[in-house]
C-alpha positions in Angstrom: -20.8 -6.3 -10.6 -24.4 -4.6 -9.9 -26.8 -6.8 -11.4 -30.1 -5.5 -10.5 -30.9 -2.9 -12.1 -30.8 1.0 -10.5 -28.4 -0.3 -7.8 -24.8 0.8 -9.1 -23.2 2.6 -6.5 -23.5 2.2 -2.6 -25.9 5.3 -2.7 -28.2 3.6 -5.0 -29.0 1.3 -1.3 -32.0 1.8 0.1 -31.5 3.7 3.4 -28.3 4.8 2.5 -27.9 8.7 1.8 -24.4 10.7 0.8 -23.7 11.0 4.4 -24.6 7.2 5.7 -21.9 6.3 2.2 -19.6 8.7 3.2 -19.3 6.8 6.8 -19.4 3.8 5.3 -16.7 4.6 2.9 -14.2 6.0 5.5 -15.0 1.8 7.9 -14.0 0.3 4.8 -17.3 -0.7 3.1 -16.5 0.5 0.1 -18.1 -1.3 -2.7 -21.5 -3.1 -3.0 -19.5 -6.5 -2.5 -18.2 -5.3 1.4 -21.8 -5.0 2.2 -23.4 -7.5 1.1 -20.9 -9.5 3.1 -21.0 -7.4 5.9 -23.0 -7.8 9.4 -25.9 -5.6 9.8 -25.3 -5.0 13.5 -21.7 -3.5 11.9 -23.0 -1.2 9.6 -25.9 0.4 12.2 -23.2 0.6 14.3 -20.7 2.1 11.7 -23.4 4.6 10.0 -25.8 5.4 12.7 -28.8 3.8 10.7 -30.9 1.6 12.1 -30.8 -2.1 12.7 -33.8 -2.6 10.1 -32.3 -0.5 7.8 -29.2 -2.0 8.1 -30.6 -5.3 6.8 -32.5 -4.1 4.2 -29.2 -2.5 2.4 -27.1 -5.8 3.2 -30.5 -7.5 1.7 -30.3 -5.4 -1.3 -26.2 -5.1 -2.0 -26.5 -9.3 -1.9 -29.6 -9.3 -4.6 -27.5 -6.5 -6.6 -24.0 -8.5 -7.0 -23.0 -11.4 -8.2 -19.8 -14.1 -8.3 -17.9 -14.3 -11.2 -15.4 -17.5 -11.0 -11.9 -17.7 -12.9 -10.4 -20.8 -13.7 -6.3 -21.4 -12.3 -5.9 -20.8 -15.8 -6.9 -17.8 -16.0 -5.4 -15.8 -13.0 -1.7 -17.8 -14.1 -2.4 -15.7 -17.8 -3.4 -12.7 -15.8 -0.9 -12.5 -13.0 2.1 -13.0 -16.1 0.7 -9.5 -17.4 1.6 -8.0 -14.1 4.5 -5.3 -13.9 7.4 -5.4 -11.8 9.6 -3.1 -10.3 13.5 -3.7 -10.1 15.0 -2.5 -6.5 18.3 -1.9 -8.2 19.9 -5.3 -6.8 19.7 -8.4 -8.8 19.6 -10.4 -5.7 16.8 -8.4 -4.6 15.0 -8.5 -7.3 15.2 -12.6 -7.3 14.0 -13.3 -3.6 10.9 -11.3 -5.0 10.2 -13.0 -7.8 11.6 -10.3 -10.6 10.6 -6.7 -8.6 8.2 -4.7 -6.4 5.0 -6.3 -8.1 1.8 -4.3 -9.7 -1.5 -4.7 -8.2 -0.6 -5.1 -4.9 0.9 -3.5 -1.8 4.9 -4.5 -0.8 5.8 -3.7 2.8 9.5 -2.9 4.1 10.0 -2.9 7.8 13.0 -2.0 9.6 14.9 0.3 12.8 15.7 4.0 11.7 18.3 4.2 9.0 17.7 0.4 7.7 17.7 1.9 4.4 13.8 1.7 3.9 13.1 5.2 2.5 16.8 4.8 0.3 14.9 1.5 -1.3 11.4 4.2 -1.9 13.7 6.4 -3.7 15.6 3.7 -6.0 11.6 2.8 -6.8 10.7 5.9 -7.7 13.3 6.5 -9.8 12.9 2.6 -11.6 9.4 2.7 -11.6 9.9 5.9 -14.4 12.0 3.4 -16.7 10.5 1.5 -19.7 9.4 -1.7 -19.2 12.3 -3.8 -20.7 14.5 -1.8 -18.1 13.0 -2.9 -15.0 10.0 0.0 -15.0 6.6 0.7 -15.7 6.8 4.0 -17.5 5.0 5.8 -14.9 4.6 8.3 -12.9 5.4 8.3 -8.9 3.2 9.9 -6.0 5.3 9.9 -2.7 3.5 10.6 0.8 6.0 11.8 3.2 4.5 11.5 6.3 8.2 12.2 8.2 9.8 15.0 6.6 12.3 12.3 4.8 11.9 13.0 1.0 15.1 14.6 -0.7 15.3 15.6 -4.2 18.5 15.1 -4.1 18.6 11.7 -3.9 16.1 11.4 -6.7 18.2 13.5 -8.8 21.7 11.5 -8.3 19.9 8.4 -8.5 18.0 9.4 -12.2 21.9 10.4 -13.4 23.5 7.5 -12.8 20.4 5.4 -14.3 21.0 7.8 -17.3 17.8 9.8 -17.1 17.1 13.3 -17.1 17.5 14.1 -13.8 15.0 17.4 -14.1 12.2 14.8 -15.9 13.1 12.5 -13.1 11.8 15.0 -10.6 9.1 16.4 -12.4 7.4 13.0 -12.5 7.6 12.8 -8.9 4.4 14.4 -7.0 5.2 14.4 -3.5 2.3 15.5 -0.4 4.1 16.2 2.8 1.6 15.1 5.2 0.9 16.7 8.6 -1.3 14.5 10.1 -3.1 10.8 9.7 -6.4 12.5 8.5 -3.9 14.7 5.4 -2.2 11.3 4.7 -5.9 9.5 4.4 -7.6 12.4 2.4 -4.2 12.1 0.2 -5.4 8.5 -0.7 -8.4 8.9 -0.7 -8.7 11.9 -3.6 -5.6 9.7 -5.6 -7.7 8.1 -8.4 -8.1 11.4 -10.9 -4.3 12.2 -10.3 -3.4 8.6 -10.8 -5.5 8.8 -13.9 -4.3 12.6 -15.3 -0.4 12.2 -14.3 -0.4 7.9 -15.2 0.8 7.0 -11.4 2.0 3.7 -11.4 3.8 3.8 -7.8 2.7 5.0 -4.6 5.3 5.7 -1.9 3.8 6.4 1.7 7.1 6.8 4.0 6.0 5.9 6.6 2.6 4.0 7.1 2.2 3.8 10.7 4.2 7.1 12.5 1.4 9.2 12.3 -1.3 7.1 12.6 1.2 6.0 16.6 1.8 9.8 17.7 -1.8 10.5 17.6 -3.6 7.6 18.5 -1.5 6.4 21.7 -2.2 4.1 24.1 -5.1 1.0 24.4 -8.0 3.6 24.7 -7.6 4.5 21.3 -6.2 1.6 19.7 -9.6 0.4 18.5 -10.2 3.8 16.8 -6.7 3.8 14.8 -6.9 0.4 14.0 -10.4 1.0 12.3 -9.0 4.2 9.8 -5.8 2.1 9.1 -7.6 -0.6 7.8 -10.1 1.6 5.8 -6.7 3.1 5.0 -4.8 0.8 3.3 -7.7 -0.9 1.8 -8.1 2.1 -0.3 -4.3 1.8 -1.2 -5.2 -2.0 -2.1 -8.1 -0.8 -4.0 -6.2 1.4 -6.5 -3.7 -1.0 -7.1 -6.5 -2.9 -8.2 -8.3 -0.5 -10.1 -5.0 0.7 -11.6 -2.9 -2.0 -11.8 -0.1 0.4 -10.0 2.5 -0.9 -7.0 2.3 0.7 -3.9 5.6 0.2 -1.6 4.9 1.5 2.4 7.6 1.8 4.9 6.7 0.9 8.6 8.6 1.5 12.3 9.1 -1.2 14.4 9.1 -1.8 18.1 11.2 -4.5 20.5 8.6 -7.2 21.3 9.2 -8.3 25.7 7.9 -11.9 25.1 10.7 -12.5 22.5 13.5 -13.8 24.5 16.0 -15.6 22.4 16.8 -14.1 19.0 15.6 -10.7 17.3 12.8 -9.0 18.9 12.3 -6.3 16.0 8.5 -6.3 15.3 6.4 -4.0 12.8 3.7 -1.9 14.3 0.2 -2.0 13.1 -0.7 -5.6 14.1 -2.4 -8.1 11.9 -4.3 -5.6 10.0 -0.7 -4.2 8.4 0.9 -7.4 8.6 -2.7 -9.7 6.7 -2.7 -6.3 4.2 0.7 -6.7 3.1 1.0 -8.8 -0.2 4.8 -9.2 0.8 6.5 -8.0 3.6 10.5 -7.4 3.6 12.4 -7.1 6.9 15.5 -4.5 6.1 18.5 -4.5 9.0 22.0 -2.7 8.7 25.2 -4.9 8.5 28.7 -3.9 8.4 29.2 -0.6 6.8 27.1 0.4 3.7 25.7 -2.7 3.6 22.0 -3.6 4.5 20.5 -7.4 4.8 16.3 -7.9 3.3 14.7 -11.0 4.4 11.6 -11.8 2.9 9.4 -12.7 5.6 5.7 -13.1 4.1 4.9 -13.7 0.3 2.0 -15.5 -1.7 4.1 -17.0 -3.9 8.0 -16.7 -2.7 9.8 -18.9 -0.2 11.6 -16.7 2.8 14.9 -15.8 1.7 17.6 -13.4 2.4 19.8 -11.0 0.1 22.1 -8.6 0.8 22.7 -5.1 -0.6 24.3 -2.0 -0.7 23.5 1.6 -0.2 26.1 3.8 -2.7 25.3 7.6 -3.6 24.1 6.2 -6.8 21.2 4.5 -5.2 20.6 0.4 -4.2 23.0 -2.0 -5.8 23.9 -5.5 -5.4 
């Protein structure tokens, strides 16, 4: 919360222009908060300003916020107001605490054809339903960053939930995006559509296989690392700012050091994996069925359930 006064937005800094915010921005230092906690080194670094300069706008984004403290109490009260998602399968649904939660980012992981993107189609179908149906009433913006997004599956999952199959799709906006810099500036320009259309889900199938085709090798690791974090902290942001779920999908890779037991690990590294409110390893069983483990939640013990893939969408 700016609390002296002329100093709203990052802009308002002195030293900082459009174009030094812009930079700024696109790192991650997004709010007055992120730089008044941020190094100065970083952000002359970051920005091109200088050093000086640099510590005059930390200097300034400290002297223009301030902590606000909430009792236990108080985030219990405001964490029961949160919406949740159903995934279709009751047992789902119970490892995770009720649904895909609000105001926070759920991560499925898992080889091709674990059934991630058939679990981002069952959301985006529930997350349309009324409230005391497992929904939020909402509308759904889907980032298909690997050509997977069928209509069809939308529009035989919405009939056998008993919706209007045509609404069903007509509430879905979907961005088909080309490359990592289309799938950032999709983010990044969300908050009017989120506002206009009342998104309460974002799908982005898949996270990471842009971000891997064009930023390959160690040489460039540093560089993709930095947009994917400025990246989904965006996604965290509007979460925030509009209470909405996002669900990502992410590729895995066979880590050499495991020996004994599964090797299956998600790409991305910590960045992904500390970003990830919960994270939900998805494997295939015997025929249609697939296994979810939970492997990381703030509030959930791990646990396992099993479900099932059927033309009508996830079930128990």
């Amino acid at each position: 919360m700016a609390k002296e006064k002329g100093i709203k937005e990052i802009e308002d800094l002195p030293g900082i222009g459009p174009t030094t915010a812009e930079k700024l921005r696109a790192a991650g230092f997004d709010t007055l908060d992120r730089i008044a906690t941020a190094v100065p080194a970083d952000l002359s670094e970051l920005s091109g300003m200088s050093l000086e300069a640099a510590k005059k706008a930390v200097d300034a984004a400290k002297q223009a916020t301030t902590l606000e403290f909430s009792t236990a109490s108080e985030i219990y009260e405001q964490r029961k107001a949160l919406g949740k998602i159903s995934t279709g399968a009751s047992s789902l649904n119970e490892i995770l605490g009720g649904g895909v939660e609000t105001n926070g980012i759920t991560e499925v992981y898992g080889k091709f054809a674990s059934g991630k993107t058939q679990l981002g189609f069952q959301l985006t179908v529930n997350a349309q339903l009324p409230v005391n149906k497992g929904g939020l009433g909402g509308s759904v913006l889907f980032i298909d960053t690997e050509g997977t997004f069928r209509p069809e599956r939308i529009e035989a999952i919405a009939s056998a939930a008993g919706m209007d199959p045509k609404a069903a799709l007509d509430n879905v906006l979907v961005i088909r995006a080309a490359n990592s810099d289309q799938q950032i500036l999709a983010v990044e320009r969300a908050d009017k559509t989120i506002k206009e259309r009342n998104i309460k889900l974002i799908v982005v199938d898949s996270l990471m296989s842009l971000f891997r085709a064009e930023y390959p090798g160690r040489g460039a690791l540093g560089e993709r690392q930095q947009k994917l974090n400025a990246h989904i902290h965006k996604l965290q942001s509007l979460a925030d700012v509009h209470g909405l779920a996002v669900y990502i999908t992410n590729q895995v890779m066979d880590n050499p050091a495991i020996l004994f037991g599964d090797p299956t690990t998600p790409v991305g590294g910590n960045i992904v994996a500390h970003a990830a409110t919960t994270r939900l390893y998805m494997r295939k069983s015997k025929e249609e069925k697939r296994i979810v483990r939970l492997v990381d939640s703030p509030s959930m013990p791990e646990a396992e359930a099993v479900i099932k893939i059927t033309p009508n969408g996830i079930r128990d």
